[in-house]
C-alpha positions in Angstrom: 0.2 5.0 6.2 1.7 8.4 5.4 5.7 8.4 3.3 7.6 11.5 2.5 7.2 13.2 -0.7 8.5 12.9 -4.1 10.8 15.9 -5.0 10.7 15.3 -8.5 9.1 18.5 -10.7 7.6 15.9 -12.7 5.7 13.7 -10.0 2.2 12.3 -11.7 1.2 11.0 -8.8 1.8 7.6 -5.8 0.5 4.1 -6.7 -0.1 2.2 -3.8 0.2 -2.0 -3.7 -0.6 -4.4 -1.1 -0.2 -8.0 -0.8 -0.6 -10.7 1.8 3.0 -12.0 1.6 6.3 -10.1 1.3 7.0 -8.8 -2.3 10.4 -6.7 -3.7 9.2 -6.1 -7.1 5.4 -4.8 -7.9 5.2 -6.1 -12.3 2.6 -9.0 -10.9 0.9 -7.1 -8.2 -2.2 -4.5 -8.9 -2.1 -1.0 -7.3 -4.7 -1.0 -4.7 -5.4 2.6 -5.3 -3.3 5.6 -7.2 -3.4 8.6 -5.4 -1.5 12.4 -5.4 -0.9 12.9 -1.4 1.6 11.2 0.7 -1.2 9.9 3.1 -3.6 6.5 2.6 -6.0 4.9 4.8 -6.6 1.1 3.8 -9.9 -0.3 4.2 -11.8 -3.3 3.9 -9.4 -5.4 5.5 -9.3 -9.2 7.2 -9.5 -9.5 11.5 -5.9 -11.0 12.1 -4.2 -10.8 9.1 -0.8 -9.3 8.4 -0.4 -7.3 4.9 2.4 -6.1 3.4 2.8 -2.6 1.7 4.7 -0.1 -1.4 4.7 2.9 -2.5 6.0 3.7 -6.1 5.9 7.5 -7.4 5.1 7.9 -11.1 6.2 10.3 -13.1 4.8 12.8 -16.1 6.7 10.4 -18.8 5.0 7.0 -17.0 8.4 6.0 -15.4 7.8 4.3 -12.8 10.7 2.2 -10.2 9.1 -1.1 -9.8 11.8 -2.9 -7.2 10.8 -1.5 -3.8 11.2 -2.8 -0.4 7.5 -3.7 0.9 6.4 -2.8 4.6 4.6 -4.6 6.8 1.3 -3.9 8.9 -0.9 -6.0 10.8 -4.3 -6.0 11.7 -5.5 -6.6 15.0 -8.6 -8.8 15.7 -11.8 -6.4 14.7 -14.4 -9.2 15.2 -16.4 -8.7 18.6 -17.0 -11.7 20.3 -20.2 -14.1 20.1 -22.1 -14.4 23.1 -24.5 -17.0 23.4 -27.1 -17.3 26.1 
């Protein structure tokens, strides 16, 4: 997923959540990784299963917007098929 950058001189860098149902607020959830660019590559994730993504930006005094708007993705099915002979 890739998002446009922060303008703010005082960017400390991106946290990125996930979750597996829709979310509008991030205080419960855990960042799935904190990062600097405005590019992340999720891995590690379940054949089939929809997830549902934000972005916050973080800044040099901790301040940090918690409501966001999540977005969705979906994987599609990874498992290869078992053949049996």
């Amino acid at each position: 997923m890739s998002w446009s950058a922060n303008i703010e001189s005082d960017l400390q860098f991106y946290k990125i959540y996930r979750s597996i149902s829709v979310f509008s607020h991030v205080s419960s959830l855990t960042p799935i990784n904190i990062i600097s660019n405005t590019d992340y590559l999720d891995t590690n994730l379940e054949s089939e299963t929809t997830y549902y993504y934000a972005v916050t930006a973080v800044d040099d005094a901790d301040n940090e917007n918690k409501n966001v708007v999540s977005a969705v993705g979906s994987v599609a099915d990874i498992n290869p098929p078992v053949i049996a002979i």
